[in-house]
N, CA, C and O of each residue as an XYZ file, in Angstrom:
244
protein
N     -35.083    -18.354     41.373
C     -36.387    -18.592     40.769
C     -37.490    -18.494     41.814
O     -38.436    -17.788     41.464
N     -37.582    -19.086     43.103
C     -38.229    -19.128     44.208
C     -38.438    -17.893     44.701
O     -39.604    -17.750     45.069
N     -37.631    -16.772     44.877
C     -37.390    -15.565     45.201
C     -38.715    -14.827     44.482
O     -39.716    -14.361     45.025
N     -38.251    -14.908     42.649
C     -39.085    -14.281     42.011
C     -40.331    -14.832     42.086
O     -41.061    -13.852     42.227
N     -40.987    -15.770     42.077
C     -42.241    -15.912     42.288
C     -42.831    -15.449     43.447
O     -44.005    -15.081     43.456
N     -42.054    -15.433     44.525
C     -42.747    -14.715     45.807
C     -42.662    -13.252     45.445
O     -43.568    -12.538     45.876
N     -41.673    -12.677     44.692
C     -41.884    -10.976     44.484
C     -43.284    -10.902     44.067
O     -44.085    -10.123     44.582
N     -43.600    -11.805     43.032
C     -44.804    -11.594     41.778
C     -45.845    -12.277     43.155
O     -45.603    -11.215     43.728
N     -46.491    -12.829     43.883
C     -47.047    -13.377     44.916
C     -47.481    -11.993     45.511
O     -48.399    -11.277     45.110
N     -46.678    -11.788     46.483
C     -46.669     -9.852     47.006
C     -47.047     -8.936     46.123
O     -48.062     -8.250     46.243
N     -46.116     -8.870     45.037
C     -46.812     -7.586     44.264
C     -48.325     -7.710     43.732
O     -49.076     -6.769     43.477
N     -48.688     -9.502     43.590
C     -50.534     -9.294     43.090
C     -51.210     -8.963     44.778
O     -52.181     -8.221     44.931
N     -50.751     -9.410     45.531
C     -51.557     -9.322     46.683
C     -51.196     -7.548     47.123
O     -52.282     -7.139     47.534
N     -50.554     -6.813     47.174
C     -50.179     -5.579     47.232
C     -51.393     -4.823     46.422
O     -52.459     -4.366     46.832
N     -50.650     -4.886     44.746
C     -52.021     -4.376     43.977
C     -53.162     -5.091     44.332
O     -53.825     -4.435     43.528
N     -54.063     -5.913     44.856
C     -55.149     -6.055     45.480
C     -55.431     -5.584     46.164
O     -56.356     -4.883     45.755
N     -55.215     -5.377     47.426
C     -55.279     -4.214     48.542
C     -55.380     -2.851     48.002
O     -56.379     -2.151     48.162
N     -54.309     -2.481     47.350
C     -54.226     -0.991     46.939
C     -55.561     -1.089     46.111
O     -56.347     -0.249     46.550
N     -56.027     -1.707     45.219
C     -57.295     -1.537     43.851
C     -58.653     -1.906     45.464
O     -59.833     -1.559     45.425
N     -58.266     -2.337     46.161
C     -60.051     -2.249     47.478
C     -59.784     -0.959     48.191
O     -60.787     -0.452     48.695
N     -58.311     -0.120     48.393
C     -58.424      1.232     48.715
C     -59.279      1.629     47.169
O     -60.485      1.638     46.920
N     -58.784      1.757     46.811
C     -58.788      3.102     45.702
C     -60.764      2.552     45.541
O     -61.403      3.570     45.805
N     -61.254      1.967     45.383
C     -62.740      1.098     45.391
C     -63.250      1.971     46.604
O     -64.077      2.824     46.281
N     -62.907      1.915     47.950
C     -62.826      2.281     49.118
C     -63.110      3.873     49.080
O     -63.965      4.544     49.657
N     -62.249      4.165     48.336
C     -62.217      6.074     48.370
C     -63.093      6.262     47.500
O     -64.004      7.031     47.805
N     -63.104      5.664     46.223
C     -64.370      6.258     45.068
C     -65.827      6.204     45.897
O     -66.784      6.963     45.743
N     -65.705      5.105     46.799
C     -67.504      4.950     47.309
C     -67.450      6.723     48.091
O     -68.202      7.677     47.895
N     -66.302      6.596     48.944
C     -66.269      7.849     49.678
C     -66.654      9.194     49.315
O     -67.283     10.006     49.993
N     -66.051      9.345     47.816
C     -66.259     10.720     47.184
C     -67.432     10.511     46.576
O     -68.144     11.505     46.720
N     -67.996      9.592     45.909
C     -69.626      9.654     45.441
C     -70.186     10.115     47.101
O     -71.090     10.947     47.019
N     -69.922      9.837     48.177
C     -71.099      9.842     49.064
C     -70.668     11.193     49.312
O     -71.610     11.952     49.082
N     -69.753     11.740     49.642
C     -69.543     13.068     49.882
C     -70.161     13.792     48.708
O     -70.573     14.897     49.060
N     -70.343     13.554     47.538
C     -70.642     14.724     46.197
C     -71.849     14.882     46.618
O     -72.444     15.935     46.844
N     -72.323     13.447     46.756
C     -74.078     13.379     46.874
C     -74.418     14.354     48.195
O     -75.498     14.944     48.166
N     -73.489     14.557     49.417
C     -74.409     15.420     50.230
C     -74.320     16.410     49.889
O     -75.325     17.121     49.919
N     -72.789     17.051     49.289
C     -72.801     18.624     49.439
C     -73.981     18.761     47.926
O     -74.518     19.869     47.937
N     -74.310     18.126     47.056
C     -74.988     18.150     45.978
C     -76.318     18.084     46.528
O     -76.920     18.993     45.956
N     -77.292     17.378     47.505
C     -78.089     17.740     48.004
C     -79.118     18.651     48.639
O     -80.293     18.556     48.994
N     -78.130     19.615     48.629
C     -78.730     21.102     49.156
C     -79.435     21.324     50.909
O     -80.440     21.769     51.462
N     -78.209     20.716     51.217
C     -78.765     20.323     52.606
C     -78.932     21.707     53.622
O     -78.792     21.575     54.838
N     -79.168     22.715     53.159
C     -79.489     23.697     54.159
C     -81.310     24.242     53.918
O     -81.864     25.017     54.697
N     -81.905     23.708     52.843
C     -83.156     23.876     52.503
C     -83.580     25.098     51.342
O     -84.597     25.790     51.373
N     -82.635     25.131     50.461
C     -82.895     26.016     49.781
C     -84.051     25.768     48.467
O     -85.052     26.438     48.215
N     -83.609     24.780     47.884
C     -84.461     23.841     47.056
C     -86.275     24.071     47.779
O     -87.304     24.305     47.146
N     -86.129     23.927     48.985
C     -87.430     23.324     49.500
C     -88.160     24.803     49.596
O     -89.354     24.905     49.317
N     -87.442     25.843     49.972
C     -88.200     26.813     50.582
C     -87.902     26.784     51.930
O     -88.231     27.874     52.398
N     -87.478     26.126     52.707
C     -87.016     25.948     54.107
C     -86.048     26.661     54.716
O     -85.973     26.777     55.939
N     -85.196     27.214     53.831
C     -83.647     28.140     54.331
C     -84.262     29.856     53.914
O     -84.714     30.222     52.829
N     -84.117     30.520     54.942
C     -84.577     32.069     53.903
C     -83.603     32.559     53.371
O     -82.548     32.786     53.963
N     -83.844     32.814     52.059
C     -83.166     33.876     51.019
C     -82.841     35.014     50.873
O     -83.850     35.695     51.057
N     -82.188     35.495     50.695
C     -81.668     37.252     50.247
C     -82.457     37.462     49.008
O     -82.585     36.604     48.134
N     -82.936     38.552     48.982
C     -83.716     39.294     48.282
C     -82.918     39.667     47.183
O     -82.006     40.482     47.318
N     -83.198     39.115     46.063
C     -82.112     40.293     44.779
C     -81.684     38.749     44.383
O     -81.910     38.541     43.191
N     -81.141     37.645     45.054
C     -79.914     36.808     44.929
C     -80.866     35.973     43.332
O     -82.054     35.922     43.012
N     -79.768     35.525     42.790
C     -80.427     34.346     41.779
C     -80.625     33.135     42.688
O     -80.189     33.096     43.838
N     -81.307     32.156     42.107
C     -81.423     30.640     42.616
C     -80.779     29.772     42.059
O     -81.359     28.996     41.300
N     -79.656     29.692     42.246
C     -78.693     28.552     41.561
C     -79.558     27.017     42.167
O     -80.373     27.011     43.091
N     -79.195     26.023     41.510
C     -79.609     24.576     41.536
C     -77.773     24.009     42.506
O     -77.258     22.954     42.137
N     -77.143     24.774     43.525
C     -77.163     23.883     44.443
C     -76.322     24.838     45.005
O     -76.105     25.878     44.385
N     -75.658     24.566     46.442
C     -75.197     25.180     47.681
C     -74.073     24.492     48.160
O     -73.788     23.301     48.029
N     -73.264     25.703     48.926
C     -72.168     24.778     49.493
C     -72.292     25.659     50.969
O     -71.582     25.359     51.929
């Protein structure tokens, strides 16, 4: 009986840890979307020069 309550003890503290990774990585990939989604070479602005002919898509990689 003692046994099993320490399994169930570990396994909530386990899944806790694992659910502040996975929390951990989602912040990560919002912040990564947001730069490459940013248009960080200046195209948006007029700041990056363009090829002549090209369309203007709304974002860059």
């Amino acid at each position: 009986m003692g046994e099993s309550l320490e399994s169930k003890a570990e396994l909530r503290r386990r899944m806790k840890d694992l659910q502040i990774q996975v929390d951990e990585l989602k912040d990560l990939v919002n912040t990564l979307l947001s730069v490459i989604c940013e248009e960080p070479d200046g195209v948006h602005t007029g700041a990056a020069p363009t090829i002549p002919g090209q369309s203007h898509t709304k974002f860059c990689m």
